[in-house]
C-alpha positions in Angstrom: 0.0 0.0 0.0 1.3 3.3 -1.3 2.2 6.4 1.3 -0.9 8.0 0.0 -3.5 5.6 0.2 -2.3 4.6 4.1 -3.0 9.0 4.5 -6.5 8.3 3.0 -7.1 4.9 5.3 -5.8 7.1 8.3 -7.9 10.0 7.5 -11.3 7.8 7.0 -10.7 5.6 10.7 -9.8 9.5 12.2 -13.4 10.4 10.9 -15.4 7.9 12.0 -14.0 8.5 15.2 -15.3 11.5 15.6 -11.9 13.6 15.3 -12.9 16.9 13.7 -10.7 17.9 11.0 -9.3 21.0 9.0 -11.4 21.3 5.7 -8.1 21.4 3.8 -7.2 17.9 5.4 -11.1 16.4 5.2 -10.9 16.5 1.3 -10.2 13.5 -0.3 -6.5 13.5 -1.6 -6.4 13.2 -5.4 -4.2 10.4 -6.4 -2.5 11.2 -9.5 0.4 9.9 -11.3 3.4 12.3 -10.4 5.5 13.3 -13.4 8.9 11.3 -13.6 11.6 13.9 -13.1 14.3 14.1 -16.0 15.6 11.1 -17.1 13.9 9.2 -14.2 11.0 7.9 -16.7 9.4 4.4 -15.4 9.3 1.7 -18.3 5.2 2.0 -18.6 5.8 5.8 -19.1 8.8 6.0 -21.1 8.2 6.6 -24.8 7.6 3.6 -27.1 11.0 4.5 -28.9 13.1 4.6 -25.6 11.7 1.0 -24.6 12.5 -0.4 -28.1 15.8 -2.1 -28.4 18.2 -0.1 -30.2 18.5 -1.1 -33.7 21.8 -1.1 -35.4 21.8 0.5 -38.8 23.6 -0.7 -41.5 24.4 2.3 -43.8 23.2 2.3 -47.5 25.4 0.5 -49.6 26.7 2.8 -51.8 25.9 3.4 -55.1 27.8 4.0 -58.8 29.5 7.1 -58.2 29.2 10.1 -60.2 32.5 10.6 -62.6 33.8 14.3 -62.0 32.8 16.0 -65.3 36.8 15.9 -67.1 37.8 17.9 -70.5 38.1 15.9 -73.4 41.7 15.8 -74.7 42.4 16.1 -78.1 45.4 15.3 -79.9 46.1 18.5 -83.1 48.0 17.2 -85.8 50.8 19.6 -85.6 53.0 18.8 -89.0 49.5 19.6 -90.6 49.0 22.7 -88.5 52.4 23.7 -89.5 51.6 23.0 -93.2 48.8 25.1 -93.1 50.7 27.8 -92.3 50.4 28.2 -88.6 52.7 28.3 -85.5 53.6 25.2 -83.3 55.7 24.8 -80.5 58.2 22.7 -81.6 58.8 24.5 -85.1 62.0 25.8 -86.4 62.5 29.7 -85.5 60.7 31.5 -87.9 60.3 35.2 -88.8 56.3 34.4 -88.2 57.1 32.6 -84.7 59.5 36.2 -84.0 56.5 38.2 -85.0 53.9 36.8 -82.8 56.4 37.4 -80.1 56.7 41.0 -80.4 52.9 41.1 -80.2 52.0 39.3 -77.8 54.7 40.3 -75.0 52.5 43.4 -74.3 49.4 42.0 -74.2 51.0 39.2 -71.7 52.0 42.6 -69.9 49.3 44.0 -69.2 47.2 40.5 -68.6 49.5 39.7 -66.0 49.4 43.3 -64.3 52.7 43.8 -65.4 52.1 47.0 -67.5 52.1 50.7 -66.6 48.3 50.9 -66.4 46.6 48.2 -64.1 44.1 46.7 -66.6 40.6 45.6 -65.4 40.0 41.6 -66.9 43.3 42.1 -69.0 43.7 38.4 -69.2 40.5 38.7 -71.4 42.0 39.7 -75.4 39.2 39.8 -78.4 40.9 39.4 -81.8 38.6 40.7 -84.3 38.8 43.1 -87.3 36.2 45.4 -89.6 35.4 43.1 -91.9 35.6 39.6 -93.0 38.8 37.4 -94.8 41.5 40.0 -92.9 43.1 37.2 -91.0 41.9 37.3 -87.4 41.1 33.8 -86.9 44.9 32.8 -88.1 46.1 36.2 -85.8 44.1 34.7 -82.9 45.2 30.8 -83.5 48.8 32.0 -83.8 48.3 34.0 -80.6 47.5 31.3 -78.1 49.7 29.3 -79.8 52.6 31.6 -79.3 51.1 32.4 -75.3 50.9 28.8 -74.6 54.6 28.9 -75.5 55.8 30.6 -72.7 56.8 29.2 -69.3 54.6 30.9 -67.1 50.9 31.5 -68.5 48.2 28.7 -70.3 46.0 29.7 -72.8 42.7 29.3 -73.3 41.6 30.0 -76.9 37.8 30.8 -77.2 36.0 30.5 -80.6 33.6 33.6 -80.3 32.4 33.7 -84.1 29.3 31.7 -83.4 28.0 32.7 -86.8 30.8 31.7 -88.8 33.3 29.5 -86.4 36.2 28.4 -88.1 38.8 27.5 -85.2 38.3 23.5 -84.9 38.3 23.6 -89.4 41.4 25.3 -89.0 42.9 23.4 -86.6 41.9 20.4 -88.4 39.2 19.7 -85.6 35.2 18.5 -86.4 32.7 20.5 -84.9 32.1 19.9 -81.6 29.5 21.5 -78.7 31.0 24.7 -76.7 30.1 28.3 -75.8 26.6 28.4 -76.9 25.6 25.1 -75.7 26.8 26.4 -71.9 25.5 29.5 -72.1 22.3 27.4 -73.5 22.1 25.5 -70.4 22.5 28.3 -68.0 25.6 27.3 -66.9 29.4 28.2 -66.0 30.8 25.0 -66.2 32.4 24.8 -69.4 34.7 21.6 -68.0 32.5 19.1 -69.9 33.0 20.9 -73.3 36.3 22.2 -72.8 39.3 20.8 -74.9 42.8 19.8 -73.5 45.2 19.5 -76.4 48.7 17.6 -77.1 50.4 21.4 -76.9 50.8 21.3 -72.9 49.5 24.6 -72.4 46.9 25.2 -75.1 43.2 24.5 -74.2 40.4 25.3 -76.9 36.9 26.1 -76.2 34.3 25.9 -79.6 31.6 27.8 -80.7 29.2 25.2 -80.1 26.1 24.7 -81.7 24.5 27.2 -83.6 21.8 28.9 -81.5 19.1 31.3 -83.8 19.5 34.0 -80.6 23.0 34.1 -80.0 23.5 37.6 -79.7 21.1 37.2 -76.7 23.2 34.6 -74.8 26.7 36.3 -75.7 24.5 39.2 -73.7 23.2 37.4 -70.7 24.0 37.6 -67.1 25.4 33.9 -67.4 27.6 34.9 -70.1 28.8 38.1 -67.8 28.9 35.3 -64.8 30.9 32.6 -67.1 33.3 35.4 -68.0 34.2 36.4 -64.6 34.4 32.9 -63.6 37.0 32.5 -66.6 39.3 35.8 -65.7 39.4 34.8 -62.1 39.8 30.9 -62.0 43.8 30.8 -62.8 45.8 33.5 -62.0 48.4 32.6 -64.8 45.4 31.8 -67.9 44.8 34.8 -70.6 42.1 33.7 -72.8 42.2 34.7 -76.4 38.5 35.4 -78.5 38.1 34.7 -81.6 34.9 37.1 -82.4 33.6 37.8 -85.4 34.0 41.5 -87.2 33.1 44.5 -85.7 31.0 45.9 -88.6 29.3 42.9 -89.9 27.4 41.6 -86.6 26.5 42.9 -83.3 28.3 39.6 -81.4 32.0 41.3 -81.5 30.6 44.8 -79.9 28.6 42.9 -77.2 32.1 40.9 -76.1 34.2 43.8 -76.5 32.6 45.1 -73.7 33.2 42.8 -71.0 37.1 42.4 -72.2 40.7 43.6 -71.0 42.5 44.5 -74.7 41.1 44.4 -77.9 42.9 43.6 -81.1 41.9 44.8 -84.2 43.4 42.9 -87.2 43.7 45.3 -90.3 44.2 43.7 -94.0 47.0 46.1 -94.9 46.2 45.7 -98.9 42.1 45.8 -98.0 41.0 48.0 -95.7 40.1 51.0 -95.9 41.1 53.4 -92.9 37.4 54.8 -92.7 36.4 50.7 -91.8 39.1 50.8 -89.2 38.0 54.1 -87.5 34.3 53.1 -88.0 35.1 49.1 -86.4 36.7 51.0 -83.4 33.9 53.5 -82.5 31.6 50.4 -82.1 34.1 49.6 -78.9 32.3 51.5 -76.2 34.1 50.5 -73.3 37.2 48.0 -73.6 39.8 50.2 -71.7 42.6 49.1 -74.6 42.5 49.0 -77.7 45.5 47.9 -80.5 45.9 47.4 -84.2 47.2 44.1 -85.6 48.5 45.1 -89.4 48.5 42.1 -91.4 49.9 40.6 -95.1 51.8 43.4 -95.3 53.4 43.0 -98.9 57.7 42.7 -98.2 60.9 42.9 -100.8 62.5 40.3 -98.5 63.5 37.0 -100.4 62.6 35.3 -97.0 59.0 36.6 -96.8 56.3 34.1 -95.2 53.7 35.7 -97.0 52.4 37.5 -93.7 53.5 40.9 -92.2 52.4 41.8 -88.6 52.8 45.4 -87.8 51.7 46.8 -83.8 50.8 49.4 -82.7 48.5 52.5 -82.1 48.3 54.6 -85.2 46.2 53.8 -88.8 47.9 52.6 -91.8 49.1 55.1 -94.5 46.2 55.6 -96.9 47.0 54.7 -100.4 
């Protein structure tokens, strides 16, 4: 018999005997079932789950894992490369390999902060020109080429011509997906699409597939987002874009904005200097700009049949 039930027993006998009693102690205790203190809990009022037997778990056995998303790796055909006309690394010293190294040393300058004028994303360099057929998919090929020859920058080379690409038939390449295809997807993960190549430091990103609103994507905020992403990822990359002309689509003047340098490739026999001034206006607000003169005509019996001439100034008019 419980302490309070031998109270109540007490309490009745104390009645009938005629003891008088306080009303507080006359009225019949209330027997309830006192809360367990804190971790004191009695098997009946413990929770279902504490009187269980704990249960082992054997984790989930795992499944296929996921592959990390890797950039194909291509292998360029460099004696046909060279045949063509273009630079390798491994070539014999040539007056074309010597020129491409006077022009690129200060746009490696001023992409590696190393020139007198801190340039905001000046690892980002458009190659375009006015007009079609004056060379600046071969100046921009060359380019990376020649960057990816140097001991302490990669290159990434970027064809930006979406409506006319011509990097991977140069190159000796099929088409493949790139850019457009990212930018398509809302993305800035251009690993899956991105090219590794048999020149150590060389890395080529396509076009992609032709998209009907291109201009629109090259515009976006995941293009803006993808850029940023590319100028900032490596501290040693400069990226090279081939774009297409200034005057003949609305692509090159959307990119030039969002670059470091632009370089403007002049056909020194075709264009006329009132292209060239009118291809530059459309630059709005690249903060460097530099002319790239090319298949300039020479007397020398060694001539490779391209002239580069850099600098600042126009051409002489004829």
């Amino acid at each position: 018999m419980s302490l309070i039930e031998q109270a109540a027993k007490r309490l009745e006998q104390l009645r009938q005997a005629g003891v008088e009693l306080p009303e507080e102690s006359v009225s019949t205790p209330v027997i309830s079932k006192a809360s367990p203190q804190k971790n004191e809990a009695t098997p009946s009022q413990a929770p279902e789950s504490a009187r269980r037997p704990p249960i082992k778990e054997t984790p989930p056995e795992p499944g296929p894992s996921r592959p990390a998303s890797i950039s194909p790796q291509i292998v360029l055909d460099l004696e046909a490369i060279s045949a063509s006309g273009l630079l390798t690394p491994n070539a014999d010293r040539s007056r074309l390999a010597d020129e491409f190294r006077v022009v690129k040393r200060p746009l490696i300058a001023n992409a590696m902060g190393r020139g007198t004028t801190p340039v905001p994303n000046g690892n980002l360099i458009m190659v375009t020109s006015a007009l079609p057929g004056e060379g600046k998919s071969f100046s921009a090929i060359n380019l990376a080429i020649s960057i990816a020859m140097e001991l302490d920058n990669t290159v990434m080379l970027v064809d930006a011509d979406v409506a006319r690409p011509s990097v991977l038939n140069m190159l000796g390449l099929p088409p493949a997906k790139g850019l457009l295809d990212v930018l398509e997807a809302n993305s800035v993960d251009i690993s899956g699409v991105l090219m590794r190549t048999n020149i150590e430091k060389l890395s080529i990103l396509p076009s992609g597939t032709p998209h009907p609103r291109a201009t629109e994507l090259l515009a976006s905020e995941t293009m803006i987002a993808l850029l940023d992403d590319m100028a900032s990822r490596y501290n040693d990359r400069i990226i090279v874009f081939d774009s297409p002309p200034l005057l003949l689509t609305t692509e090159a003047r959307v990119l030039a904005s969002h670059m470091g340098q632009v370089v403007v490739v002049v056909n020194a026999e075709n264009t006329s200097q009132a292209a060239v001034k009118q291809a530059l206006a459309t630059i709005e607000s690249c903060p460097l700009k530099m002319m790239l003169l090319n298949q300039v005509r020479s007397s020398q019996a060694d001539t490779y049949g391209y002239g580069y001439g850099y600098g600042y100034g126009y051409g002489h008019e004829k």
